[in-house]
C-alpha positions as a LaTeX table, in Angstrom:
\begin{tabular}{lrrr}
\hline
Residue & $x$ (\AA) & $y$ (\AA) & $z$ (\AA) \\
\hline
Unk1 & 72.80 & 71.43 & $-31.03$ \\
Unk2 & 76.08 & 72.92 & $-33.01$ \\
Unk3 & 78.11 & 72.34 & $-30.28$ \\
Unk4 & 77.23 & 68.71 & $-29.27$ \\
Unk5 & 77.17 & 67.57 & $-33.16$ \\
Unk6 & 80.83 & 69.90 & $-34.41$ \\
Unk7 & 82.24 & 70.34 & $-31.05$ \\
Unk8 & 83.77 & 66.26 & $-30.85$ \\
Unk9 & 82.85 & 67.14 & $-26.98$ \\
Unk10 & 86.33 & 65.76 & $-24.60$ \\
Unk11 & 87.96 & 64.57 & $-27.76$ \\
Unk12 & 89.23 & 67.20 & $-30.00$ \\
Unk13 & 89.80 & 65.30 & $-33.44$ \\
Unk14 & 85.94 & 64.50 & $-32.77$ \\
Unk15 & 85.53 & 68.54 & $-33.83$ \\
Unk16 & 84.87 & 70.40 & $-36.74$ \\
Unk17 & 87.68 & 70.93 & $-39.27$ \\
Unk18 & 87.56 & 74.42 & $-38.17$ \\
Unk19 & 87.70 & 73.82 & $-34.39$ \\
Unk20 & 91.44 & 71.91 & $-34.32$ \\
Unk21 & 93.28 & 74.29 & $-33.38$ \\
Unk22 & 90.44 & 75.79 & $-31.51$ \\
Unk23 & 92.57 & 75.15 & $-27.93$ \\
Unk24 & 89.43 & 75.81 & $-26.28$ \\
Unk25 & 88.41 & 79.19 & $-27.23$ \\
Unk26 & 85.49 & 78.37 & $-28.37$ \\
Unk27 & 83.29 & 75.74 & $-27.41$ \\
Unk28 & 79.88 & 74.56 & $-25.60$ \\
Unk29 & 80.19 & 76.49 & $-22.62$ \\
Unk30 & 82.90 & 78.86 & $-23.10$ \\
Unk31 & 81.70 & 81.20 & $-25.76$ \\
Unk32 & 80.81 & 84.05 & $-23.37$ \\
Unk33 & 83.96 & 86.53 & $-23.72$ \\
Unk34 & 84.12 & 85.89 & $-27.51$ \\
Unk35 & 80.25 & 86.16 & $-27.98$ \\
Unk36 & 80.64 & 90.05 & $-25.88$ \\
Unk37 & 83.56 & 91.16 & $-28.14$ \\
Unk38 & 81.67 & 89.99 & $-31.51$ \\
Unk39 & 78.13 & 91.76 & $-30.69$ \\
Unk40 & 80.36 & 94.68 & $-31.37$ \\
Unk41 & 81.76 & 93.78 & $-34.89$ \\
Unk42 & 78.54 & 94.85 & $-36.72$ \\
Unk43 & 79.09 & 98.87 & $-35.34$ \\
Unk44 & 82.79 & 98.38 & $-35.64$ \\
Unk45 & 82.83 & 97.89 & $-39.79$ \\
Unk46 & 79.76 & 99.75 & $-40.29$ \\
Unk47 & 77.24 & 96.86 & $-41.77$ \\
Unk48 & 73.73 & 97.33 & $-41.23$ \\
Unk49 & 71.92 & 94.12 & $-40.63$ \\
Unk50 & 68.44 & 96.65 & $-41.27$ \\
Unk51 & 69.35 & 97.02 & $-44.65$ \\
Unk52 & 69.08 & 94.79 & $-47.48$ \\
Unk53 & 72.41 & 92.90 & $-48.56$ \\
Unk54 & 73.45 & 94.16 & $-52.45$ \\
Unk55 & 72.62 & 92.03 & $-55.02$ \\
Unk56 & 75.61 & 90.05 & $-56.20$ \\
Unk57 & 76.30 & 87.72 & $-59.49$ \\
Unk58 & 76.13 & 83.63 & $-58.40$ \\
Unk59 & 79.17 & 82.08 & $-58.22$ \\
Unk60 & 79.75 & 79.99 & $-61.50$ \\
Unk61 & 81.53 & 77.17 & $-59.66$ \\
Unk62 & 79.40 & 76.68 & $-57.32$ \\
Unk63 & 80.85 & 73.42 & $-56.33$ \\
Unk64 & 83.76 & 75.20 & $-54.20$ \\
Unk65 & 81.60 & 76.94 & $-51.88$ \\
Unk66 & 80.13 & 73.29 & $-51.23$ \\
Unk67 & 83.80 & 71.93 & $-51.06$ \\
Unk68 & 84.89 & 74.41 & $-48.89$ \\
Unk69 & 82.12 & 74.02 & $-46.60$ \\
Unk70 & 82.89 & 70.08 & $-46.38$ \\
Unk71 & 86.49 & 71.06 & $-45.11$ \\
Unk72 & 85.00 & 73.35 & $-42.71$ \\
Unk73 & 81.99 & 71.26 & $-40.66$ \\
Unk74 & 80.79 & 67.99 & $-40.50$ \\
Unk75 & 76.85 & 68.09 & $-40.56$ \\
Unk76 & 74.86 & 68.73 & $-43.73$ \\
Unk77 & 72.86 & 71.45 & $-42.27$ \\
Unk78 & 75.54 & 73.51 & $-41.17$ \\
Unk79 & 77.26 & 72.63 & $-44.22$ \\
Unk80 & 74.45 & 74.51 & $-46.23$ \\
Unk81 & 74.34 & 77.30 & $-44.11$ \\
Unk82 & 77.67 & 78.00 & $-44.67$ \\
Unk83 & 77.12 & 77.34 & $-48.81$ \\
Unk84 & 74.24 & 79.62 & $-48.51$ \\
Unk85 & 76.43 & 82.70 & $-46.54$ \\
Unk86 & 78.58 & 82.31 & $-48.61$ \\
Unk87 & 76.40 & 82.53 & $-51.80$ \\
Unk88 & 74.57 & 85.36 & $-50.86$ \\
Unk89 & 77.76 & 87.46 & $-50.40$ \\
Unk90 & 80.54 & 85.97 & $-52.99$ \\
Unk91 & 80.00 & 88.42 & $-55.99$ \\
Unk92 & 80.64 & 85.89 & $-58.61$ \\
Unk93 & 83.86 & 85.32 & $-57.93$ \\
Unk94 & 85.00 & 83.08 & $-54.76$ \\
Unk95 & 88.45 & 83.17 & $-52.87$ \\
Unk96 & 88.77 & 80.17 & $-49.87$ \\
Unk97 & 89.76 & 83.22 & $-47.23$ \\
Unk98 & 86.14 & 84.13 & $-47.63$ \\
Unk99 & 85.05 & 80.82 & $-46.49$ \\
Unk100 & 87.15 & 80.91 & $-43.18$ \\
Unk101 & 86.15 & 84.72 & $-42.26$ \\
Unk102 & 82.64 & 83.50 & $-43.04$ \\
Unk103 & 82.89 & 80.26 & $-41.01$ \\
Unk104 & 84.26 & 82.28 & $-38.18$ \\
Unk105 & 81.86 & 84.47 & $-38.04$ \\
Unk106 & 79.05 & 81.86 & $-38.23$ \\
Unk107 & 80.39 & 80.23 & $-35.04$ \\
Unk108 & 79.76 & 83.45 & $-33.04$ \\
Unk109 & 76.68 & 85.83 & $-35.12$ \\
Unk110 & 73.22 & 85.27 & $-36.15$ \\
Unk111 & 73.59 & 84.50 & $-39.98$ \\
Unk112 & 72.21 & 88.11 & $-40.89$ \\
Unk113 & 74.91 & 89.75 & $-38.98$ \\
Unk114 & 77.68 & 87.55 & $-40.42$ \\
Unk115 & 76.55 & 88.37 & $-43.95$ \\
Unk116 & 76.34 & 91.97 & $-43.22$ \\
Unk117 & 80.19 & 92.29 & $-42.10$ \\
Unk118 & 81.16 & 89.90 & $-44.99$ \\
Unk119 & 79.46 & 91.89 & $-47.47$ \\
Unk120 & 80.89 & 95.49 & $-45.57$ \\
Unk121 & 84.14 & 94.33 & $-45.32$ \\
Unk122 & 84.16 & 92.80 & $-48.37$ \\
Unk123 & 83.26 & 95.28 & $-50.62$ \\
Unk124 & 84.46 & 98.20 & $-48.15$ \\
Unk125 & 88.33 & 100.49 & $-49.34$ \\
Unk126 & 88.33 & 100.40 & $-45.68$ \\
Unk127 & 88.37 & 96.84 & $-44.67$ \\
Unk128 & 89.02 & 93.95 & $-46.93$ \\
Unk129 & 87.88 & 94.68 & $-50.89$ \\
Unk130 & 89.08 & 92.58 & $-53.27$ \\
Unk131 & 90.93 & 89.90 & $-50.69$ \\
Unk132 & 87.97 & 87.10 & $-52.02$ \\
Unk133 & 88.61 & 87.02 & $-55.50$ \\
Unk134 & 89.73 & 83.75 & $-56.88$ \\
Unk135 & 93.09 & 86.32 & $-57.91$ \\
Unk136 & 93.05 & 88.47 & $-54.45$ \\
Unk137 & 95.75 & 90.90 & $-56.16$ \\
Unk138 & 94.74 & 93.60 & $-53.30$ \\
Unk139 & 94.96 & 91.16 & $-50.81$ \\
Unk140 & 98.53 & 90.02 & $-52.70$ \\
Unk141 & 99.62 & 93.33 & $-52.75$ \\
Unk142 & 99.11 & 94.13 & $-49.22$ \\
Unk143 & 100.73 & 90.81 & $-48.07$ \\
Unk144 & 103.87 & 92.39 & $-49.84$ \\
Unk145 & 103.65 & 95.54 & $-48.17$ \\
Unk146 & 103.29 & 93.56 & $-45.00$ \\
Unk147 & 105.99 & 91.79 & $-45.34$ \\
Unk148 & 108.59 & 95.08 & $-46.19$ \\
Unk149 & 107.17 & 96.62 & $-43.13$ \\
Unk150 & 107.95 & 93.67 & $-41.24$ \\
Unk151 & 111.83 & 93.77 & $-42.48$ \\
\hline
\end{tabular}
């Protein structure tokens, strides 16, 4: 299973580039609390797993998504999961943030739900729109007023 093959079992730099800093919050039998708070994600953004994700333009360099997948996990299928999530929500344009809110979410939602908040969030003025754009200047921006709020 996932866990076995991308967990690296006793020996954490066994894992998953995506698990080393994991510290044990996730893993093959301790995914309980975080699997109970994420059933609640899809309500909490408003996606709609019932309903059919937009269309959305492919990703001209495609290559990334497969890049940034090989960073991210260690077997081939999982790596094409994550290629394929992240195709069928990256509107032509790719940012690497999407790739670890996608990965994320893959580790703890049926693939359906994971594309549903990606897409919601993602394209939402609530939540996130504009952040995964190879030149995130909303996600830019709000880093700045982040920061002055911070001071």
């Amino acid at each position: 299973g996932f866990w076995e093959e991308e967990g690296g079992g006793d020996n954490p730099k066994e894992c998953a580039p995506i698990l080393n800093r994991n510290a044990g919050f996730l893993g093959l039998n301790a995914n309980a609390p975080a699997l109970s708070r994420a059933s609640r994600w899809l309500g909490l953004c408003g996606a709609d797993t019932s309903k059919p994700l937009p269309p959305v333009a492919k990703v001209p360099e495609a290559r990334i998504l497969a890049a940034d997948a090989e960073r991210t996990f260690k077997g081939d299928q999982v790596r094409e999961r994550m290629v394929g999530l992240l195709a069928s929500v990256a509107d032509g344009d790719y940012h690497q943030g999407l790739g670890y809110v996608a990965s994320f979410l893959s580790l703890l939602l049926p693939r359906a739900s994971a594309a549903a908040i990606l897409s919601k969030i993602g394209t939402s003025e609530n939540h996130a729109r504009g952040y995964w754009k190879a030149k995130p200047e909303a996600f830019a921006r709000d880093a700045m007023v982040f920061e002055t709020l911070l001071q």
